[in-house]
Every structure is written in C-alpha cells, then in structure tokens.
VMD Tcl script that builds the backbone (N, CA, C; Angstrom):
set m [mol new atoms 426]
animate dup $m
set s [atomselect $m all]
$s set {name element resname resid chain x y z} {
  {N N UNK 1 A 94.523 68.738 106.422}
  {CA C UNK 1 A 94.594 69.745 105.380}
  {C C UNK 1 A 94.947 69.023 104.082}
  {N N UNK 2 A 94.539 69.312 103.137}
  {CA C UNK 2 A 94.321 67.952 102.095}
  {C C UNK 2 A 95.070 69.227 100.508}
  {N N UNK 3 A 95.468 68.880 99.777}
  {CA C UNK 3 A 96.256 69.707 98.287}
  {C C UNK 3 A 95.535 71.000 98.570}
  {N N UNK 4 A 93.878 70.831 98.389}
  {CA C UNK 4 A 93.131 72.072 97.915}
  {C C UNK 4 A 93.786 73.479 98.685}
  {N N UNK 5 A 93.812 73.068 100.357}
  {CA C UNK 5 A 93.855 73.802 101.188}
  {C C UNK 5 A 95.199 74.267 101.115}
  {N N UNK 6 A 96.005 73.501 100.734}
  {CA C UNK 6 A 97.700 73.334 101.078}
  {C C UNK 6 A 97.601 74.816 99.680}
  {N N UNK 7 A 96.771 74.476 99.100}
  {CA C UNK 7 A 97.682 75.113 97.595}
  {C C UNK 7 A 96.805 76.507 97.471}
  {N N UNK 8 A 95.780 76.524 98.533}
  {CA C UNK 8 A 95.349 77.805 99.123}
  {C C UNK 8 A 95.901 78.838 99.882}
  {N N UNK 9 A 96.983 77.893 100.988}
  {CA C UNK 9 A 97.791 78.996 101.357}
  {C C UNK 9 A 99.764 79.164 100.813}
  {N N UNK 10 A 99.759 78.258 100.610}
  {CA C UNK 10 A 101.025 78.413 99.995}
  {C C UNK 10 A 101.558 78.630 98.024}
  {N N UNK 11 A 102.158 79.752 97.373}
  {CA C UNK 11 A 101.905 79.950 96.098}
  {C C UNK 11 A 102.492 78.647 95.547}
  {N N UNK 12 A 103.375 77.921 95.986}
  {CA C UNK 12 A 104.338 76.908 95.253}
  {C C UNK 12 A 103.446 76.005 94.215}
  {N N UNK 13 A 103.833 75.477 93.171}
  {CA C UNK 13 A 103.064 74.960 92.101}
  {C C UNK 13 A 103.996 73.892 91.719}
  {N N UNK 14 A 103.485 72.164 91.436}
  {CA C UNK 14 A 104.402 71.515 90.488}
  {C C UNK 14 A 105.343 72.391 89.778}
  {N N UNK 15 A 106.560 71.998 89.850}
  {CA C UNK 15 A 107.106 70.542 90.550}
  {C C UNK 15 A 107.908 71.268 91.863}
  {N N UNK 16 A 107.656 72.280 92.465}
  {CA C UNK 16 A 108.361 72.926 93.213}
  {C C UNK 16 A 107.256 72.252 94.960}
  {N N UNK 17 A 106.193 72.002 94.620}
  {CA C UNK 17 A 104.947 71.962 95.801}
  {C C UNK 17 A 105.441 70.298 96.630}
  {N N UNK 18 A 106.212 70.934 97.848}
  {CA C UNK 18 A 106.774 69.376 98.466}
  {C C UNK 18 A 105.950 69.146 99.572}
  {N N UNK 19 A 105.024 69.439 100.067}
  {CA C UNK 19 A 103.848 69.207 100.791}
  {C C UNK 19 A 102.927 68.725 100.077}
  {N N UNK 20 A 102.484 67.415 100.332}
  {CA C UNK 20 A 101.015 66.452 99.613}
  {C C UNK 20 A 100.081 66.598 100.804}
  {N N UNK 21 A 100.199 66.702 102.025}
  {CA C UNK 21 A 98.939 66.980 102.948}
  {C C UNK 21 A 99.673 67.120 104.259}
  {N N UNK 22 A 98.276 67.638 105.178}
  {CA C UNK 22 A 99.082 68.289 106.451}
  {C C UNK 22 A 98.074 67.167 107.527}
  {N N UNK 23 A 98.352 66.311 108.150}
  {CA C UNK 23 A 97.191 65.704 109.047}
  {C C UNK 23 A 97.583 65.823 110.400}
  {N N UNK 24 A 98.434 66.928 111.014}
  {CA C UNK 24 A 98.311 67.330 112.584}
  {C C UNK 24 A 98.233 69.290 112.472}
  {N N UNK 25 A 97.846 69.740 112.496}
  {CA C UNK 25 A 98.259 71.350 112.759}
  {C C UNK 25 A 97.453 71.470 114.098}
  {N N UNK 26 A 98.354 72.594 115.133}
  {CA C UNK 26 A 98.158 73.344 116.113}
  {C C UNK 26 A 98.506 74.194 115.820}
  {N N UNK 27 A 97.370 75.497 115.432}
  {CA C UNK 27 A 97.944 76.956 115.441}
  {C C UNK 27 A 98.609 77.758 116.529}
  {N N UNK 28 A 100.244 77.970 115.994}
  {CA C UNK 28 A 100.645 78.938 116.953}
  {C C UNK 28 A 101.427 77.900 117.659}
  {N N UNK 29 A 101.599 76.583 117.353}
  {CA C UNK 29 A 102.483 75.450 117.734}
  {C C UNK 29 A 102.814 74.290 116.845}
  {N N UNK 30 A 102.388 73.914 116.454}
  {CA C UNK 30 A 102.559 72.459 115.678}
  {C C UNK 30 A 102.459 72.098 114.233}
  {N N UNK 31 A 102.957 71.616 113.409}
  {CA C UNK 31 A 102.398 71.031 112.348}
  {C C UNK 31 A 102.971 69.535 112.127}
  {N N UNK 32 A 102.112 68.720 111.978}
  {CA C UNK 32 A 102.598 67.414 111.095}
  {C C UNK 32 A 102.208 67.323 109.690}
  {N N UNK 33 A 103.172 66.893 108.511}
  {CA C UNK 33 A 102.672 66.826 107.220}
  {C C UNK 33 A 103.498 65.722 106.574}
  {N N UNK 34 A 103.684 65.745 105.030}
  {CA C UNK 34 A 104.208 64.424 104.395}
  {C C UNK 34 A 104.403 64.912 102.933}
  {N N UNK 35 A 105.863 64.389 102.770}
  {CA C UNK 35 A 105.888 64.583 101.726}
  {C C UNK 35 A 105.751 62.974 101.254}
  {N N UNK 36 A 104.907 62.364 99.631}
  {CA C UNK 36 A 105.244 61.331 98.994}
  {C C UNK 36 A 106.568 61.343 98.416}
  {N N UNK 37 A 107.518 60.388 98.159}
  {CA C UNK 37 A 108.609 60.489 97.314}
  {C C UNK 37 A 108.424 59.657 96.468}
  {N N UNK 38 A 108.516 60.021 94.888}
  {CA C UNK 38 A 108.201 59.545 94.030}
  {C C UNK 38 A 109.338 59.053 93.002}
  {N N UNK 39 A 109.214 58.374 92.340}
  {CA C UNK 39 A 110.722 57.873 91.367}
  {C C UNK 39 A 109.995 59.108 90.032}
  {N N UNK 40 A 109.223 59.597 89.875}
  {CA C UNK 40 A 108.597 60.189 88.758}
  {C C UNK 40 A 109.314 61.867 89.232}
  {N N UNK 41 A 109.490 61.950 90.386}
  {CA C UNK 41 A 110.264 63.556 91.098}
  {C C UNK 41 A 111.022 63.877 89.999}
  {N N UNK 42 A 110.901 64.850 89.224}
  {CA C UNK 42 A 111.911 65.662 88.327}
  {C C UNK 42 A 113.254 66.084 88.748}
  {N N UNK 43 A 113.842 65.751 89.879}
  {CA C UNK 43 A 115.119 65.814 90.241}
  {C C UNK 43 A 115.780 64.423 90.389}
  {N N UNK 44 A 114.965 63.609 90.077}
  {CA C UNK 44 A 115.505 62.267 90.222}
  {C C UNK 44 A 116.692 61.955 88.693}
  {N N UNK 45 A 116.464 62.733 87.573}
  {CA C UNK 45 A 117.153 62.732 86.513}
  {C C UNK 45 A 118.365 62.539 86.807}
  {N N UNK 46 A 118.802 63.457 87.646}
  {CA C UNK 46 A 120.099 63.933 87.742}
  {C C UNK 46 A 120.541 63.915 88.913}
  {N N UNK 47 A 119.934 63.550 89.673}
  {CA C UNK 47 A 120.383 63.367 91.632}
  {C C UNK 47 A 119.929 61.727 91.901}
  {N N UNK 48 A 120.344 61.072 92.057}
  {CA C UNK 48 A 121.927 60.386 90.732}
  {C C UNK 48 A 120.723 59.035 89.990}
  {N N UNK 49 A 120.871 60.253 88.806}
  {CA C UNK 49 A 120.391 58.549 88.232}
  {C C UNK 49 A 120.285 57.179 88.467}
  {N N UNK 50 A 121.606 56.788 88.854}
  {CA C UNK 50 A 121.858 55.648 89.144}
  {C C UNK 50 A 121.697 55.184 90.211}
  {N N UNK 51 A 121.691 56.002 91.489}
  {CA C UNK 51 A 121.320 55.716 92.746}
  {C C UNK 51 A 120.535 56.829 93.440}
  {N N UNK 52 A 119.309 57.630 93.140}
  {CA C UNK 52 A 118.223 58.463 93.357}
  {C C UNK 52 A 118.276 58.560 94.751}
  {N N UNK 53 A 118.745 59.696 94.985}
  {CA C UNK 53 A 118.590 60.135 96.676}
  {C C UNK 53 A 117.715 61.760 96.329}
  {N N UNK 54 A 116.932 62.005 96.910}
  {CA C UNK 54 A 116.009 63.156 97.281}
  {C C UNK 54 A 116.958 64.710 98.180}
  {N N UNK 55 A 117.831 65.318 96.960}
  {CA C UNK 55 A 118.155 66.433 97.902}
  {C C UNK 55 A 118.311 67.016 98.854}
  {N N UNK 56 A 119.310 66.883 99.822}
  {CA C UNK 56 A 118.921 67.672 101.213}
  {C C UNK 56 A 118.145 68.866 101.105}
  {N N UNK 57 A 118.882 70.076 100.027}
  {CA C UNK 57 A 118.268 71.430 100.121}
  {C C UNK 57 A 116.770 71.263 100.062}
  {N N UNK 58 A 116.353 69.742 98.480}
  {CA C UNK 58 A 114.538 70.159 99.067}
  {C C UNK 58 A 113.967 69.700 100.160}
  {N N UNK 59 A 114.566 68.838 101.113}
  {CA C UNK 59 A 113.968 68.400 102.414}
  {C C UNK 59 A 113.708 69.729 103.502}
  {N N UNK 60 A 114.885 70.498 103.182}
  {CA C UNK 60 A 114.715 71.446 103.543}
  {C C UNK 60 A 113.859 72.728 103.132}
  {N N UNK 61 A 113.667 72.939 102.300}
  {CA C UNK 61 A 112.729 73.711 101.507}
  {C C UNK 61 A 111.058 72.750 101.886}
  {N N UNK 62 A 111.012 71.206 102.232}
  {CA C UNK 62 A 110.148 71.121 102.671}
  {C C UNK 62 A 109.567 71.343 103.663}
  {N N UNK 63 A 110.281 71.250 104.576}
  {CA C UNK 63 A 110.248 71.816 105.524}
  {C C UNK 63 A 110.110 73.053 105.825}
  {N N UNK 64 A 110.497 73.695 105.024}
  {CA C UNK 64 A 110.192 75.792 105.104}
  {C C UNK 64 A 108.898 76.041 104.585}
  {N N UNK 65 A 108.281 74.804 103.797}
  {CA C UNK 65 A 107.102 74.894 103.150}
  {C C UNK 65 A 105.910 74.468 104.117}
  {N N UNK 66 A 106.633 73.565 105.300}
  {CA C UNK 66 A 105.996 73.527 106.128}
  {C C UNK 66 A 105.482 74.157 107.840}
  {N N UNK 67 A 106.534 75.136 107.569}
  {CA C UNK 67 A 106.823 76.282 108.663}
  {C C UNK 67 A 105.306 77.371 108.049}
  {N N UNK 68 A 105.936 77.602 106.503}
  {CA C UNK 68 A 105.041 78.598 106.204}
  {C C UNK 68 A 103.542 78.205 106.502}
  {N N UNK 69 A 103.520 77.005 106.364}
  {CA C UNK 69 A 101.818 76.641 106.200}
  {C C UNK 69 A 101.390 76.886 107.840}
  {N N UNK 70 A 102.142 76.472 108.864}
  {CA C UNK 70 A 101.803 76.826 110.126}
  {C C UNK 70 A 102.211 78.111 110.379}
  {N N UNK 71 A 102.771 78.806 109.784}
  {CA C UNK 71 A 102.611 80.142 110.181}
  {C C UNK 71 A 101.276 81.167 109.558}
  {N N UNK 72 A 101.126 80.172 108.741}
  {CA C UNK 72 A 99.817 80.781 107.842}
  {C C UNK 72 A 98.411 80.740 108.630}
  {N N UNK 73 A 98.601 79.492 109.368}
  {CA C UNK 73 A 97.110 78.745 109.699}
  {C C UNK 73 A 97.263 79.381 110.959}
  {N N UNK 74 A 98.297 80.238 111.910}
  {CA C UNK 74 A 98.335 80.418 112.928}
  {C C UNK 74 A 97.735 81.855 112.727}
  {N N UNK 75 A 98.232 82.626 111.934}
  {CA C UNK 75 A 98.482 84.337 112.077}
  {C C UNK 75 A 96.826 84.465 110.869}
  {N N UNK 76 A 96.058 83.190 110.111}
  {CA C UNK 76 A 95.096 83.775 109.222}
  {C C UNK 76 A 95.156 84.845 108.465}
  {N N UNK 77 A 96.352 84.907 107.611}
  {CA C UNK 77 A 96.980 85.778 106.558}
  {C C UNK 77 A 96.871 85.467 104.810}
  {N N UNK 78 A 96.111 84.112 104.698}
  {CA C UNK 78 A 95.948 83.612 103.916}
  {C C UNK 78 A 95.346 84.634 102.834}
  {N N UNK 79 A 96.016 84.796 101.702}
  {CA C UNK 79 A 95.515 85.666 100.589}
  {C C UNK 79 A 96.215 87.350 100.633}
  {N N UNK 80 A 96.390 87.515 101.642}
  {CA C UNK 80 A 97.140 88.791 102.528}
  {C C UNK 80 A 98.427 89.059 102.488}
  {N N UNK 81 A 99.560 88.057 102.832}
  {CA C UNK 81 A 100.608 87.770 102.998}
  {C C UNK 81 A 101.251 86.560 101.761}
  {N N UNK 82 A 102.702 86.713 102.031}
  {CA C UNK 82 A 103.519 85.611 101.676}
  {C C UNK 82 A 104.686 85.367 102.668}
  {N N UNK 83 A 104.617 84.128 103.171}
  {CA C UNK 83 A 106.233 84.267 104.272}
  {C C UNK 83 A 107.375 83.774 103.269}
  {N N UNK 84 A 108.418 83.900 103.894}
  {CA C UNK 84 A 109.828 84.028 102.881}
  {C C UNK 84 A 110.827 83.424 103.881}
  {N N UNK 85 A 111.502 83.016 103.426}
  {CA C UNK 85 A 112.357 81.974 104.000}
  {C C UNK 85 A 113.200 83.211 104.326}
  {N N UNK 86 A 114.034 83.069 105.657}
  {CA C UNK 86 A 115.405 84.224 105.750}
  {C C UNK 86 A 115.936 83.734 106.716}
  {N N UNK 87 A 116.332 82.388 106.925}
  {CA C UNK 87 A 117.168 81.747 107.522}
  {C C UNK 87 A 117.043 80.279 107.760}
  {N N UNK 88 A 118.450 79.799 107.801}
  {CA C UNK 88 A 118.391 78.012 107.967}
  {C C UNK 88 A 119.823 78.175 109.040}
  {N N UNK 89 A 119.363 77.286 110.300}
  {CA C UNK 89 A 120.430 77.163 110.941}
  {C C UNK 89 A 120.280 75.746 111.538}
  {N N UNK 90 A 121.830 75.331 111.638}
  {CA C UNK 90 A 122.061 73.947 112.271}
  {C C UNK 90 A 121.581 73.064 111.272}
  {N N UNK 91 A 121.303 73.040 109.806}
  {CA C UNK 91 A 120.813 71.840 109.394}
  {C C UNK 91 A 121.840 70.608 109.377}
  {N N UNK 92 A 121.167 69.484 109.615}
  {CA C UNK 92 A 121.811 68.397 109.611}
  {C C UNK 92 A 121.271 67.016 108.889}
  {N N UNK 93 A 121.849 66.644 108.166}
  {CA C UNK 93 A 121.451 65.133 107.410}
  {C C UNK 93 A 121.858 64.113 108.301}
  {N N UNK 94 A 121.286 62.812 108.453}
  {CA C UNK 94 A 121.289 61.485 109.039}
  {C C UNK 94 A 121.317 60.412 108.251}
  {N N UNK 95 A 120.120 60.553 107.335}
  {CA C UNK 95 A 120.000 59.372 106.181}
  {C C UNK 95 A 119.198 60.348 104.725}
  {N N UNK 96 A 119.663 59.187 103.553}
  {CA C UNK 96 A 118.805 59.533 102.539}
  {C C UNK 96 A 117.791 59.233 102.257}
  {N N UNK 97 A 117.094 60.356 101.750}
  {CA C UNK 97 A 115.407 59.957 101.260}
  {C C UNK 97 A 115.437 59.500 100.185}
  {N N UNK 98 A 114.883 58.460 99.476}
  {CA C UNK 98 A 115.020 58.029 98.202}
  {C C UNK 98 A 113.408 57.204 98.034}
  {N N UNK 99 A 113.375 57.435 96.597}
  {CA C UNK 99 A 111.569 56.697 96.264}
  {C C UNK 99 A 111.216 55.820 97.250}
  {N N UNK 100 A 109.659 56.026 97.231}
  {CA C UNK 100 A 109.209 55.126 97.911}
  {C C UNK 100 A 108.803 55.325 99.198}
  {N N UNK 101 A 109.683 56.743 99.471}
  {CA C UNK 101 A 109.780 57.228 100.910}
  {C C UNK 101 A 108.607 58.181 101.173}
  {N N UNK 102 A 108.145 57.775 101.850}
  {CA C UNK 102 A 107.338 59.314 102.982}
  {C C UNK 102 A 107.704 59.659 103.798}
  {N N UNK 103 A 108.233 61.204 103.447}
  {CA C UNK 103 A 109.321 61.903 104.186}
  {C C UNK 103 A 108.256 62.614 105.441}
  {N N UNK 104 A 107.738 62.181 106.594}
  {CA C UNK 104 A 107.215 63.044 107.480}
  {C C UNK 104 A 107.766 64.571 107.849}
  {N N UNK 105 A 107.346 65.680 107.754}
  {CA C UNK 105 A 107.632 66.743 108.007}
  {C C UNK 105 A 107.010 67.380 109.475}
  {N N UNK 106 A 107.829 67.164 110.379}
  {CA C UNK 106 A 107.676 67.890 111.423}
  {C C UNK 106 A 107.868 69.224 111.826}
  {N N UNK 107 A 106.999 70.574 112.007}
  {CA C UNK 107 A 107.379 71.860 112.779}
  {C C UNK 107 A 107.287 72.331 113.605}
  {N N UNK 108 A 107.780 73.057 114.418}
  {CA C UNK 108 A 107.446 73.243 115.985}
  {C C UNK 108 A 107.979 74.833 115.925}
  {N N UNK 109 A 106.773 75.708 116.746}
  {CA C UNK 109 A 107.318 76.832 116.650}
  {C C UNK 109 A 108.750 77.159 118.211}
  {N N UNK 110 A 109.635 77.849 117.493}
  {CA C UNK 110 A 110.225 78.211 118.581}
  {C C UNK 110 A 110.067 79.527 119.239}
  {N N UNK 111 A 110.110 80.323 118.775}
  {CA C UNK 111 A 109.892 81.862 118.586}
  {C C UNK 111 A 109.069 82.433 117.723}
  {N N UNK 112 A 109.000 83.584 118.376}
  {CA C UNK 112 A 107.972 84.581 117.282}
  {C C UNK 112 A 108.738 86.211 117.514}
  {N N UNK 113 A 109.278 87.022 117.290}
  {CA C UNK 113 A 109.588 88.097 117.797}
  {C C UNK 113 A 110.004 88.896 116.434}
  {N N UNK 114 A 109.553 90.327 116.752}
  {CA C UNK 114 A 109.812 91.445 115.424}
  {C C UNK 114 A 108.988 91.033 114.200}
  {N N UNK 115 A 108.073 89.866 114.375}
  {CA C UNK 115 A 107.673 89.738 112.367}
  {C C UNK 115 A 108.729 88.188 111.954}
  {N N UNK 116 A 109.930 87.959 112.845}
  {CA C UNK 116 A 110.627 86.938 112.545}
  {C C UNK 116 A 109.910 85.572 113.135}
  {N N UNK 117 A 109.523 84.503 112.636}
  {CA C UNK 117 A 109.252 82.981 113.321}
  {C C UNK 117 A 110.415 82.669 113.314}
  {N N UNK 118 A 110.680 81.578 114.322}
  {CA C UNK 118 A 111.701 80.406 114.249}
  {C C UNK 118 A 110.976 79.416 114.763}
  {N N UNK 119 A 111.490 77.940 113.397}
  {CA C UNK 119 A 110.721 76.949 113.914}
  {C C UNK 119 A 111.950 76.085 114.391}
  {N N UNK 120 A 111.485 74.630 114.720}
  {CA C UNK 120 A 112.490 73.432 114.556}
  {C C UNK 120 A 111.841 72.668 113.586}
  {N N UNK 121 A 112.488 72.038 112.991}
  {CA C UNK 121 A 112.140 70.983 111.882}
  {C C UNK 121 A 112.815 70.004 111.647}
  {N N UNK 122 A 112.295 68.841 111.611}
  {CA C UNK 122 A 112.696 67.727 111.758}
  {C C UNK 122 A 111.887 66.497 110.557}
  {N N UNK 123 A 112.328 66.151 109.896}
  {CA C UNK 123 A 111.925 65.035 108.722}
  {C C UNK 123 A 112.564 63.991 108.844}
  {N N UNK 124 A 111.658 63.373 108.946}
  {CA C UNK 124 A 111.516 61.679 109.054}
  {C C UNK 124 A 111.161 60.577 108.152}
  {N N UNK 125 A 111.771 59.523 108.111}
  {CA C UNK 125 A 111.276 58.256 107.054}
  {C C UNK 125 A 111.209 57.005 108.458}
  {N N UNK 126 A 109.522 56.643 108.177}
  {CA C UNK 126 A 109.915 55.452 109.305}
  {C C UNK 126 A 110.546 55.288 110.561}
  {N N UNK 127 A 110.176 56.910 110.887}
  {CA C UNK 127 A 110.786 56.757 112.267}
  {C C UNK 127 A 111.998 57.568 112.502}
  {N N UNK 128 A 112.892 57.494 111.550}
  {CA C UNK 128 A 114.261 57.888 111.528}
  {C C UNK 128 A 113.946 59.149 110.957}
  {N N UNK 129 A 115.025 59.761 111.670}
  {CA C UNK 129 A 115.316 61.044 111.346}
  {C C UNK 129 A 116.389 61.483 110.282}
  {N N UNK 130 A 115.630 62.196 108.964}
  {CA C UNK 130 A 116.603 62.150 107.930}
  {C C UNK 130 A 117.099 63.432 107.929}
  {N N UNK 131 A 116.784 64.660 108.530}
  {CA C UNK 131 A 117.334 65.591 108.366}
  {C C UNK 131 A 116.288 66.713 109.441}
  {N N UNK 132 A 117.167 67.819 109.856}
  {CA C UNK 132 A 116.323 68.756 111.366}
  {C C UNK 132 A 117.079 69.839 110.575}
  {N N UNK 133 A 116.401 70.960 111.363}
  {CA C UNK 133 A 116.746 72.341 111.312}
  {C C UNK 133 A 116.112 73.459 111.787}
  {N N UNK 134 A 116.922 74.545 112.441}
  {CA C UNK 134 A 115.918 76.032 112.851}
  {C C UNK 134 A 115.937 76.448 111.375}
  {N N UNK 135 A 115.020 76.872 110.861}
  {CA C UNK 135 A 114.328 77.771 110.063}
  {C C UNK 135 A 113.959 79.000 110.336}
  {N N UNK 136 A 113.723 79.649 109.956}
  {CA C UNK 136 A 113.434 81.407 110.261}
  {C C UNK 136 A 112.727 81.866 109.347}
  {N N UNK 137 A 111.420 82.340 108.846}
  {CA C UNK 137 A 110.367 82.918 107.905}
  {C C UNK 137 A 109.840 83.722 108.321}
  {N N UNK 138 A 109.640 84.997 107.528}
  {CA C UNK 138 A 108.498 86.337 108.121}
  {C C UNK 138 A 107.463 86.386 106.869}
  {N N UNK 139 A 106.465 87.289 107.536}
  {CA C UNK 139 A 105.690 87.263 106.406}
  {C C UNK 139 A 105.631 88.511 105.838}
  {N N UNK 140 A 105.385 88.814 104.452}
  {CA C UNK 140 A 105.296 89.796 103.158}
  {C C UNK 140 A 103.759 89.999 102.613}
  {N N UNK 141 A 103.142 91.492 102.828}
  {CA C UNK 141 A 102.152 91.629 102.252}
  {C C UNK 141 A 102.628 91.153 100.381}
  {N N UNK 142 A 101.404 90.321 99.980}
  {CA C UNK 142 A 101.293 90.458 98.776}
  {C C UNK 142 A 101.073 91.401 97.394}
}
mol reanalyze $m
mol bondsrecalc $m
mol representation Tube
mol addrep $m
C-alpha cells in the first residue's frame, strides 16, 4: 500500500500522517507498515533539540494510524466511515526512536465486538522493540 492509498483511507495530512507505506496487510488480521524518521520531523524542534528522540505518544498514534488502516482494508468502509481512537492500554516504551530510524509498525487484530476493535501493536527499530500496546478504535460514519 504505497502514500496514494494510505492517504485514501486515512484523513491525516502532513505533518500529522506517520504512516509512509504499508507492505504486509491481512484483512481482518494483520498489518505491517513503516514509519521513516526524519531529522526534518517538526517535533524534532523541541523534543530535545539537543538530543532528538521521536515521542512516545506519536509512536503511538502511529500505531492507531495503523490499526485504522487495517480496520479500513478489512471492513471496506473507505470514504464511508472514520475510526477514532477510544482506547490505549498497557503501553510500554523499551528504547528511543530517533532520526534515521524506521520505526516498523506492527498490528494484529485482537477482538472485534459491539463496533469496538482491539488490536496489539508493537513498533520496532531493527528488530527491537521500541514500544507495544492494545489499542481500541471504532468506526464513525462520515
């Protein structure tokens, strides 16, 4: 799944859009995707100048960005819907993401029940695991 598609189903727009491409999806199970990390990231100003680490909250938000896209490609709601984040549980940090990095974004569905998903999510640099979490997103007619 390459920008065009990504930015077909999800509304997010520079500098908020933390998905650059998706190259595993299983609808209704799986997604693999990637974020680039860039020294040019507009949060790099101030998260720390001096020593640039990449936000937990947006790893996480990448990750919700990447729940939504497999919940999108699963349920074919595209244009129809919007899913909405309405829960983060258990998140946990390991290491920092900082330039240079390609943050792999892993999702896995756990559940589906009432209109609620729960995924697991898990982001990676090189293997290592920089940060996991259940997530929880439903979807919203537009």
């Amino acid at each position: 799944m390459d920008i065009k598609k990504i930015t077909s189903l999800l509304p997010h727009r520079y500098p908020f859009l933390l998905v650059d491409r998706v190259v595993e999806v299983e609808p209704g199970q799986r997604l693999l995707g990637y974020k680039n990390v860039t020294i040019n990231e507009p949060f790099f100003q101030g998260h720390f100048p001096e020593k640039p680490v990449m936000p937990g909250v947006l790893i996480i938000e990448a990750l919700a960005q990447a729940t939504g896209l497999l919940a999108m490609e699963s349920e074919d709601v595209a244009g129809k819907a919007i899913y909405y984040l309405v829960g983060v549980d258990k998140a946990r940090f390991k290491r920092p993401v900082v330039p240079g990095d390609q943050l792999m974004l892993e999702v896995e569905v756990l559940k589906q029940r009432r209109g609620i998903w729960t995924f697991s999510g898990k982001g990676t640099v090189d293997g290592q695991v920089c940060a996991s979490a259940e997530i929880m997103c439903t979807a919203r007619d537009l």
